[in-house]
C-alpha positions in Angstrom: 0.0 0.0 0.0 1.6 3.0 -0.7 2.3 5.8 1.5 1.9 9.5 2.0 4.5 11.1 3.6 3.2 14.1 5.6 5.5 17.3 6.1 6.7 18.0 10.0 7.3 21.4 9.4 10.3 23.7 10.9 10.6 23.5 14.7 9.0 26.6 15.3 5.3 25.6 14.1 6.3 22.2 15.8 6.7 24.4 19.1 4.0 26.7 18.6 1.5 23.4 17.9 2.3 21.9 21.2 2.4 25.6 23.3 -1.0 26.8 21.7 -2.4 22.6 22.5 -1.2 23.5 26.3 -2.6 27.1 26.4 -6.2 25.6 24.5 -6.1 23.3 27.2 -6.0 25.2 30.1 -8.9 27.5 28.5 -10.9 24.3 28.0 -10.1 23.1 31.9 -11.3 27.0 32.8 -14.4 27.2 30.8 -15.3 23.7 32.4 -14.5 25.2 35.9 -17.1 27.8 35.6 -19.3 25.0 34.6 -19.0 23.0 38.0 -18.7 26.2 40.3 -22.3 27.2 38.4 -23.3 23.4 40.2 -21.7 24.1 43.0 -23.6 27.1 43.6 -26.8 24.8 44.2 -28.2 25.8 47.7 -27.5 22.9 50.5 -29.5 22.4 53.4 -30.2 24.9 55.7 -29.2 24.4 59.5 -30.8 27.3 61.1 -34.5 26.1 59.6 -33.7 22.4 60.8 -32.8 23.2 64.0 -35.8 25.3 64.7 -37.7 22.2 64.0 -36.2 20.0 66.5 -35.8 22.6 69.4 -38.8 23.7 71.6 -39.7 27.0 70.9 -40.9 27.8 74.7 -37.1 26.7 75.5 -35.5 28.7 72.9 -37.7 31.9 73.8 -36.7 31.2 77.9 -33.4 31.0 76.5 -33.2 34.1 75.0 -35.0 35.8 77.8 -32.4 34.9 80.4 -29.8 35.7 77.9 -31.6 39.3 77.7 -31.8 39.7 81.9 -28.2 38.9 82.2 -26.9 41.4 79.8 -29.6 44.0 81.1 -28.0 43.0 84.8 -24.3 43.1 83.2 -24.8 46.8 82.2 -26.3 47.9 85.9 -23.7 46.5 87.5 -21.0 47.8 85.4 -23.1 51.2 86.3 -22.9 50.5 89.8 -19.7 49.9 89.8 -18.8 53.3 88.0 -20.8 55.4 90.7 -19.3 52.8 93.5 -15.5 54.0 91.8 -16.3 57.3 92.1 -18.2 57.4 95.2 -14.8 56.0 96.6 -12.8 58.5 95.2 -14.7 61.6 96.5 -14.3 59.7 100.0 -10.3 59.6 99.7 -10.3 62.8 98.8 -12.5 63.7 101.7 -10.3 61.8 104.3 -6.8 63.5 103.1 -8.9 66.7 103.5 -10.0 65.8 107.1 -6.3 64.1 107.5 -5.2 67.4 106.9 -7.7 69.8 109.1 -6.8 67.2 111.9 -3.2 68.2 111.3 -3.5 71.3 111.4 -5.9 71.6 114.4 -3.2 69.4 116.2 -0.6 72.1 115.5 -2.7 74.5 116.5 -3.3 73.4 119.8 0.7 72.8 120.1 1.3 76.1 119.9 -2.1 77.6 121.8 -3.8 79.0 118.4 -7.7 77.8 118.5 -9.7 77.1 115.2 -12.2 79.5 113.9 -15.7 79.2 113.7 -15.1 78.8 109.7 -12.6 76.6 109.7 -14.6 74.6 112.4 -17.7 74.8 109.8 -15.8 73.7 107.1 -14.3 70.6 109.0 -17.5 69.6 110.5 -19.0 70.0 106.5 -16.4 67.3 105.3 -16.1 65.1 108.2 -20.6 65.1 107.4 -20.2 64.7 103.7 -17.2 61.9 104.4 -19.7 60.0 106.6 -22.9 60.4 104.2 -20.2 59.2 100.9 -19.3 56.2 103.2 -22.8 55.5 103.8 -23.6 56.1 100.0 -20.5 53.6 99.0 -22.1 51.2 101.3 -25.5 51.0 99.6 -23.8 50.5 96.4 -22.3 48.4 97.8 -24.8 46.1 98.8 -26.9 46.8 95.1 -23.3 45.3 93.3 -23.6 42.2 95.0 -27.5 41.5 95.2 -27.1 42.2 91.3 -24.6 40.1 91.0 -26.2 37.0 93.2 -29.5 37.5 90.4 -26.7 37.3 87.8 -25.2 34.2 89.0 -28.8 32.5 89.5 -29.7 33.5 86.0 -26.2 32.5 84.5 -27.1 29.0 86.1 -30.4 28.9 84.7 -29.3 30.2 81.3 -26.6 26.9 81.6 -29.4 24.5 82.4 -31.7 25.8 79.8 -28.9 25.7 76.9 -28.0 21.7 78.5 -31.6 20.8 77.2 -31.4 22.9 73.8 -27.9 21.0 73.3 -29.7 17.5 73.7 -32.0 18.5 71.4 -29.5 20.0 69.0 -27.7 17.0 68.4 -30.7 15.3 66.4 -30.8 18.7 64.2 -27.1 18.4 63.9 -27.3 14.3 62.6 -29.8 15.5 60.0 -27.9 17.8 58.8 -25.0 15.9 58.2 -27.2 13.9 56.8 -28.6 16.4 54.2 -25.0 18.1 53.7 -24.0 14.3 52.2 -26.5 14.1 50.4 -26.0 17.1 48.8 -22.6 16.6 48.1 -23.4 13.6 46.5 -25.8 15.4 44.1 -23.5 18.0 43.4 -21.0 15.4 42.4 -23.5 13.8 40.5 -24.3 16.8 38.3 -21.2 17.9 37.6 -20.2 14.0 36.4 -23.0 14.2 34.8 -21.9 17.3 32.8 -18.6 16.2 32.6 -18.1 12.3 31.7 -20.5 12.5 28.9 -17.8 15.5 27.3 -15.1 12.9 28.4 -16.1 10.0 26.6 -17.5 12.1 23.7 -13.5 13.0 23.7 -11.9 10.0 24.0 -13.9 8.3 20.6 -13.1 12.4 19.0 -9.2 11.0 19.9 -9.3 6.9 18.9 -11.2 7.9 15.4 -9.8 11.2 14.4 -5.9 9.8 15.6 -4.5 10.3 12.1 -6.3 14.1 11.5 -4.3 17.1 11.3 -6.7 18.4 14.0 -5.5 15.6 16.7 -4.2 18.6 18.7 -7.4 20.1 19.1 -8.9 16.8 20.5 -5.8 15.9 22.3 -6.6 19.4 24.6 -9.8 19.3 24.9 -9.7 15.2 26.3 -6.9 16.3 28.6 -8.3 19.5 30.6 -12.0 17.5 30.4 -10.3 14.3 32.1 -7.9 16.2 34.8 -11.2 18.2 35.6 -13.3 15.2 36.2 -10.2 13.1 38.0 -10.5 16.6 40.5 -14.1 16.8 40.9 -13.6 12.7 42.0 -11.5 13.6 44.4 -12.7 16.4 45.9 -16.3 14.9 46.6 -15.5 11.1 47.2 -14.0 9.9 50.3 -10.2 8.5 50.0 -11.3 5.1 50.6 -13.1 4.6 47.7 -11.2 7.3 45.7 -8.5 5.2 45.7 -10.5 2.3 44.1 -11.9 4.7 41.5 -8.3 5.7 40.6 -7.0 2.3 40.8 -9.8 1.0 38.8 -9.4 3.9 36.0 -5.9 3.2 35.7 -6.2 -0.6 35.4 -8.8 0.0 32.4 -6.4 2.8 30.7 -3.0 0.0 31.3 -5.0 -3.0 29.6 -6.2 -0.9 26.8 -2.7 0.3 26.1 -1.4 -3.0 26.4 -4.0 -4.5 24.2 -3.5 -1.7 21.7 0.5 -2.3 21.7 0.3 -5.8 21.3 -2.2 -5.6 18.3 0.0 -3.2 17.0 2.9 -6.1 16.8 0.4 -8.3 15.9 -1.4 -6.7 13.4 0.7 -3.2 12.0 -0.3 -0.6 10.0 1.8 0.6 7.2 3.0 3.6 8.8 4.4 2.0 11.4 5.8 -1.1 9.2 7.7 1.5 7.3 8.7 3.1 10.4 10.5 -0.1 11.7 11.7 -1.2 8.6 13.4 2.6 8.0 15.2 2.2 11.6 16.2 -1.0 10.9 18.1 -0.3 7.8 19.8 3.1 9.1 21.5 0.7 11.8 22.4 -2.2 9.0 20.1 -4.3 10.7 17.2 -7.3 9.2 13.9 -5.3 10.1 12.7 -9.3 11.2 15.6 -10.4 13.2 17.8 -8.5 13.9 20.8 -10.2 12.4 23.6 -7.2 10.3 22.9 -6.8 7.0 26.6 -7.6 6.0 26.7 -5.8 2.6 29.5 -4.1 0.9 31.9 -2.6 3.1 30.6 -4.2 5.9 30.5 -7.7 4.7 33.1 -8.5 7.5 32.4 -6.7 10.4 30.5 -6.9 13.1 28.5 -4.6 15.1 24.9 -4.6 17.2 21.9 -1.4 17.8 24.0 0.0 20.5 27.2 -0.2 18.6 26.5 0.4 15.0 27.8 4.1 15.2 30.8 2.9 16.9 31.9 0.6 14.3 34.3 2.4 11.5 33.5 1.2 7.7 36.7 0.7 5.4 36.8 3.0 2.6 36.6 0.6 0.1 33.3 1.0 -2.2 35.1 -0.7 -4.8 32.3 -3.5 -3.9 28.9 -3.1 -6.4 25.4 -3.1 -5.2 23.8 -6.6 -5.1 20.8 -7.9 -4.1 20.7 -9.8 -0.8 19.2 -11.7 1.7 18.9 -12.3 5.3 21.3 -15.8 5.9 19.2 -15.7 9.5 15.4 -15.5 9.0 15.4 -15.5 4.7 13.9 -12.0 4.5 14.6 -10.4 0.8 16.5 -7.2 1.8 17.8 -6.0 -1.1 16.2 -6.9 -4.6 16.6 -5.2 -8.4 14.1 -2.4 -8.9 12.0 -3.2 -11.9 11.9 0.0 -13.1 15.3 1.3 -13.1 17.1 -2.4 -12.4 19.3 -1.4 -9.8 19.6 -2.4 -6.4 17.0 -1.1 -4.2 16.1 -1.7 -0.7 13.2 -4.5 -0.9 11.0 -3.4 2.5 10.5 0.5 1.8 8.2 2.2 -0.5 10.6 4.2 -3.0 13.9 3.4 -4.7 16.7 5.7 -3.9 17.6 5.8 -7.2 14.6 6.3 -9.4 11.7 6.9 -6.7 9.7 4.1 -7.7 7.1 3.1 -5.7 5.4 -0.1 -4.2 3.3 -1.6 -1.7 4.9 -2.4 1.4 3.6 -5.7 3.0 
């Protein structure tokens, strides 16, 4: 059958093929990401609408009361507490002020001078308005703490209260777990759905269209679609049986290779025939067995794949072209061309000299 030799072009449209595949590819893998975070939008359950449905209402509304009394009690006695500071502070100030009358009516008495009637007012003033902060300073006193003993009897009750709405949480909390894995599993349903009908659609694009010029276009758009479905596995099934999934994906993907490889020994195309056969004769070797195709100068040397560049040729082309054959497996290597009747190599499709053609078989 004869061939068609396709044209590789220069490196640089080689290069930009493969960079514009990978850049193609990562568009497609975006596009398909706003796909699945448009399903992952979906709404999930809602927790504050399933625990309202398993918590009594007359508990929840207590609740909330208490919580309402101690924060109404917290800001009194923070109040209390301010008037208490400063209650207490007018009273120091009053003592040094009485500290220091008393001083001063001692000193006076030391040295025989007697307090006026003003300064006697004004000490018995302070020493009264000491007495009635003291007095004052008690009473808050006493408020602080009866406050704070209704605090601590409501805290207690607020504790016993939320005990009973935490026992009857805990059912609102399993259903929601529930619901949340249940979602999850939809979600990853959906988006599988979405996205293994666009990878298989891709992989049959890739085994029949193989030989197009387009391959590259196929090629990125399989890629990005399987790496995005290989994450959205991951991310929504548990390891346990991820690792099955992954196992089991890659144990389909090995046998298919293997079974593609072997019927590709056992059954070749052209292409690659005349592949083989073309690295074969480049290292002087049978394209069958293996055995050097001892011809001209190298009638008498010997040499294996590894070492065929290794080996130098004599310089003697004194020797004419000649048909030959393989003394190890009988393969015709080397036969007269029937259009220009010289030598020509037997397994490829053209004559070197006169670019006849033939089937290769």
């Amino acid at each position: 059958m004869p061939t068609n030799p396709k044209s590789k072009g220069t490196w640089i449209h080689r290069f930009a093929i493969r960079l514009f595949t990978l850049v193609l590819a990562v568009l497609i893998f975006w596009v398909l990401g706003f796909f699945v975070d448009d399903i992952r939008s979906i709404p999930g359950p809602d927790y504050d609408s399933i625990e309202q449905n398993h918590l009594n209402k007359d508990l929840v509304s207590q609740r909330i009361s208490l919580d309402t009394q101690i924060a109404a009690l917290t800001r009194q006695i923070l109040n209390q507490t301010e008037k208490q500071r400063v209650v207490g502070d007018s009273s120091r100030n009053l003592q040094q002020t009485i500290n220091q009358l008393i001083d001063l009516q001692k000193l006076g008495l030391q040295k025989g001078i007697a307090f006026s009637e003003t300064e006697q007012a004004n000490f018995t003033s302070s020493l009264n308005i000491f007495l009635d902060n003291q007095k004052k300073y008690q009473e808050l006193n006493q408020t602080v703490s009866d406050m704070l003993e209704r605090k601590q009897a409501l805290v207690l009750e607020s504790e016993q209260a939320e005990q009973k709405l935490e026992t009857q949480r805990q059912p609102a909390r399993d259903e929601f777990n529930r619901l949340s894995e249940r979602h999850r599993l939809e979600l990853a349903f959906f988006q599988l759905a979405v996205l293994l009908p666009m990878l298989i659609a891709a992989a049959v694009v890739v085994i029949k269209k193989r030989s197009s010029i387009y391959i590259p276009l196929f090629l990125a758009f399989g890629g990005a679609t399987l790496v995005k479905v290989v994450l959205v596995v991951f991310e929504y099934f548990p390891s346990k049986y991820f690792k099955y999934i992954l196992i089991g994906s890659l144990l389909i993907v090995v046998a298919k290779l293997l079974i593609y490889f072997i019927r590709t020994i056992a059954f070749p195309k052209t292409q690659w025939l005349v592949k083989q056969y073309r690295e074969a004769y480049e290292r002087f070797l049978c394209p069958v067995c293996e055995y050097p195709i001892r011809i001209g100068p190298r009638r008498f040397l010997f040499w294996t794949r590894r070492t065929v560049n290794k080996i130098v040729v004599p310089g003697d082309h004194s020797v004419l072209e000649e048909a030959y054959t393989c003394p190890s497996c009988g393969c015709n290597l080397f036969e007269e061309c029937p259009s220009c009747h010289k030598v020509r190599h037997s397994m490829l499709p053209n004559c070197s000299h006169c670019g006849t053609e033939k089937d290769v078989k």
